[in-house]
N, C-alpha and C positions, 0 to 999 in steps of 0.2 A: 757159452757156445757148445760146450762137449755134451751138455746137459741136453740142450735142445737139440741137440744131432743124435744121441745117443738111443738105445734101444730103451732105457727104463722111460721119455719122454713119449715115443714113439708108443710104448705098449701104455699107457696112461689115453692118450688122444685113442684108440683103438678102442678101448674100455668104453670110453665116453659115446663112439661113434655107434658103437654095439649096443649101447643102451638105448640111444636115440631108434636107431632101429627098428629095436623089439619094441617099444613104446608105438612106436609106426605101423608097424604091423599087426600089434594088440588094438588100436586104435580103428585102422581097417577093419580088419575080425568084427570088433564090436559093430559098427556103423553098417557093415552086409547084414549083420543078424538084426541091429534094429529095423533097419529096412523090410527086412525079410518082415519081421514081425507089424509094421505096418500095412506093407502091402495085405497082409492074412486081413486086419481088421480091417480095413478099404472092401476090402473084397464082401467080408462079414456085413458090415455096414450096407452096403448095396444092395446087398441081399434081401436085408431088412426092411430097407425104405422099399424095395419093389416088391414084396411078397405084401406090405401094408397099404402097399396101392393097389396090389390087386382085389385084395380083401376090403379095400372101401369100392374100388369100381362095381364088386360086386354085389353090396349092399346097395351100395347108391343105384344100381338096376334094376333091384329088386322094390326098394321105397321109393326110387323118384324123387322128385323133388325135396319130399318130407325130408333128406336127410340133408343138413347144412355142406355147401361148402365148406373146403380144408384149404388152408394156404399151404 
């Protein structure tokens, strides 16, 4: 019982709680940056597929027919 009442128990659970924490917060941290770095390549990517659609709209304008359908 003195044990468990005690300050050396007390600062052990505290250590523990403090680790949990930082793990919490490192966890956070990482997970906004991945984010972060997905939304860039989403962005990247769109960019892509619409700059390749433009460049067949404008071929396919120019050839007509001659150039096949793209799914």
């Amino acid at each position: 019982y003195d044990y468990l009442t005690g300050g050396e128990f007390r600062m052990q659970v505290d250590a523990i709680v403090e680790g949990f924490v930082q793990m919490k917060t490192d966890l956070d941290s990482e997970k906004r940056a991945m984010e972060n770095l997905w939304k860039k390549r989403e962005k990247q990517i769109s960019k892509v597929v619409l700059n390749t659609t433009h460049m067949y709209s404008s071929i396919k304008g120019i050839a007509g027919n001659s150039i096949n359908s793209i799914n």
